[in-house]
C-alpha positions in Angstrom: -61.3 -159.7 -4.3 -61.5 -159.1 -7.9 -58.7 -158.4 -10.2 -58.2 -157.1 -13.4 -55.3 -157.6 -15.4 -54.6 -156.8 -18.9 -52.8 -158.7 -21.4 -53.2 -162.0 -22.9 -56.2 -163.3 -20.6 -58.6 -161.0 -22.0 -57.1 -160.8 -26.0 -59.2 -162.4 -28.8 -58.1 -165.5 -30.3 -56.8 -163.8 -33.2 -54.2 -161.4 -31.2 -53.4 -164.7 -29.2 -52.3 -166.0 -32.7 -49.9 -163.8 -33.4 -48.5 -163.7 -30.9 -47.3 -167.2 -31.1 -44.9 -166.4 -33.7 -41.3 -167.0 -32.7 -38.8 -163.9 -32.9 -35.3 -164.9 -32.9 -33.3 -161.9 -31.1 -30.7 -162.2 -33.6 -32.5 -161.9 -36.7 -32.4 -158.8 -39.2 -36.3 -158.9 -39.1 -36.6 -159.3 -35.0 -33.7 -156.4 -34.8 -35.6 -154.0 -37.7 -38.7 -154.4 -35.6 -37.5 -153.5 -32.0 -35.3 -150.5 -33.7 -38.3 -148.9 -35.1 -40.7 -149.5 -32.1 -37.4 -148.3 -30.1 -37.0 -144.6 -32.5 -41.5 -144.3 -32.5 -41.0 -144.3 -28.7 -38.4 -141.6 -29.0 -40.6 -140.1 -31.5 -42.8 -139.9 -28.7 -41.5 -139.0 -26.0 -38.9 -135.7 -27.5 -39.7 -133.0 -29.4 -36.3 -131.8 -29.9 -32.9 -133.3 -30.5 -34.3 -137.3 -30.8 -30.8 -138.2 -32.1 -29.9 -137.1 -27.9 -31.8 -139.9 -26.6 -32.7 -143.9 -26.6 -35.5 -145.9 -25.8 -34.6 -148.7 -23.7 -37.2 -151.7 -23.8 -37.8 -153.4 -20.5 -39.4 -156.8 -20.1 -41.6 -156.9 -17.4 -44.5 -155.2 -15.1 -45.0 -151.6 -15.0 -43.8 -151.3 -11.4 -41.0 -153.0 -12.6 -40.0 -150.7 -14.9 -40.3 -147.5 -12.9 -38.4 -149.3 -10.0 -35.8 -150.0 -12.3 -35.7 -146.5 -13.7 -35.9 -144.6 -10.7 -33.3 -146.8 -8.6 -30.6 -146.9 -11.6 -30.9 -143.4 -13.2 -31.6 -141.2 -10.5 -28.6 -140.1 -7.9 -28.7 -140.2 -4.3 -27.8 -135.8 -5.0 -30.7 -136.0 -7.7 -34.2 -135.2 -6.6 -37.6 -135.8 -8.5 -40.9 -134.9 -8.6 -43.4 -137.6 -8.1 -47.0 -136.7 -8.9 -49.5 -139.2 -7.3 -52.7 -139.2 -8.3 -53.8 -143.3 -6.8 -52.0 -146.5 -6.1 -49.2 -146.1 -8.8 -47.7 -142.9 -7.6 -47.8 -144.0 -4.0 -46.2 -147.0 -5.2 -43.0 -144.8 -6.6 -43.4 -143.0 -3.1 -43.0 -146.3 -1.4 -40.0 -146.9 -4.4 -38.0 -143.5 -3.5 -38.2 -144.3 0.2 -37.2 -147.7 0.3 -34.0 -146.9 -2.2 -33.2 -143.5 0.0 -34.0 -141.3 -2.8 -34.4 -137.7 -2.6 -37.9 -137.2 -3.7 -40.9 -134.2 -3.5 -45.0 -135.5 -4.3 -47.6 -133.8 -5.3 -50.9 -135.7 -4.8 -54.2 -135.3 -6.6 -57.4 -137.3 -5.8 -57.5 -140.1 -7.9 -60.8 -138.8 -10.0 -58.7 -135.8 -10.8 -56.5 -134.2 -13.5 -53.3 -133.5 -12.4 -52.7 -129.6 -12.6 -50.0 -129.2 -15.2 -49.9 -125.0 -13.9 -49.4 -126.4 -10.1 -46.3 -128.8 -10.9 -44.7 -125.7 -13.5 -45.0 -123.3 -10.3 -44.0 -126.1 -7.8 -41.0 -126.8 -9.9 -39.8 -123.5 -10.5 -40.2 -122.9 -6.6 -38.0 -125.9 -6.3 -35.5 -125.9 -9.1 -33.2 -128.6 -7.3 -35.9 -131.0 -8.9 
């Protein structure tokens, strides 16, 4: 088996550097610089009303982070749409079944763009998602 995995293995030397510098989690300059990358992922994410919403910074894998999201923010009444188009959205399948979640998928073949006018229609057949 082969795997690839992003990150530091396959980062020049020069990245690798920089990234050696110490950030202590109290310091105005450490706090200034998780703030802003906090508001740009707002920024991001919301067109409207950013001053509504957060950006919460998670330390650790993808999965991780979509387990911990979908297990802590959703409600056992809540139910969400899960589009799968290969191994990650089967994963948060696997995630809304384990933790009893109400869920609905829509799966695409992995070599295709999910259709944006499929999940509008689906959702507004389903509006308890």
């Amino acid at each position: 088996y082969l795997i690839f995995t992003p990150g530091p293995m396959t980062l020049s030397k020069t990245v690798k550097l920089e990234m050696m510098t110490d950030w202590g989690s109290r310091e105005n300059d450490y706090l200034e610089l998780v703030q802003n990358v906090r508001s740009e992922l707002v920024k991001l994410a919301t067109k409207n009303r950013q001053s509504e919403y957060t950006a919460v910074i998670m330390q650790g894998s993808g999965t991780f982070a979509v387990e911990s999201t979908l297990t802590t923010s959703i409600s056992k009444t809540d139910k969400v749409l899960v589009l799968v188009n290969g191994q990650y959205g089967l994963r948060m399948v696997n995630i809304m079944k384990i933790s009893q979640k109400q869920y609905a998928s829509l799966e695409y073949n992995e070599c295709e763009i999910i259709d944006t006018k499929e999940v509008d229609e689906y959702l507004s057949k389903n509006p308890e998602i």
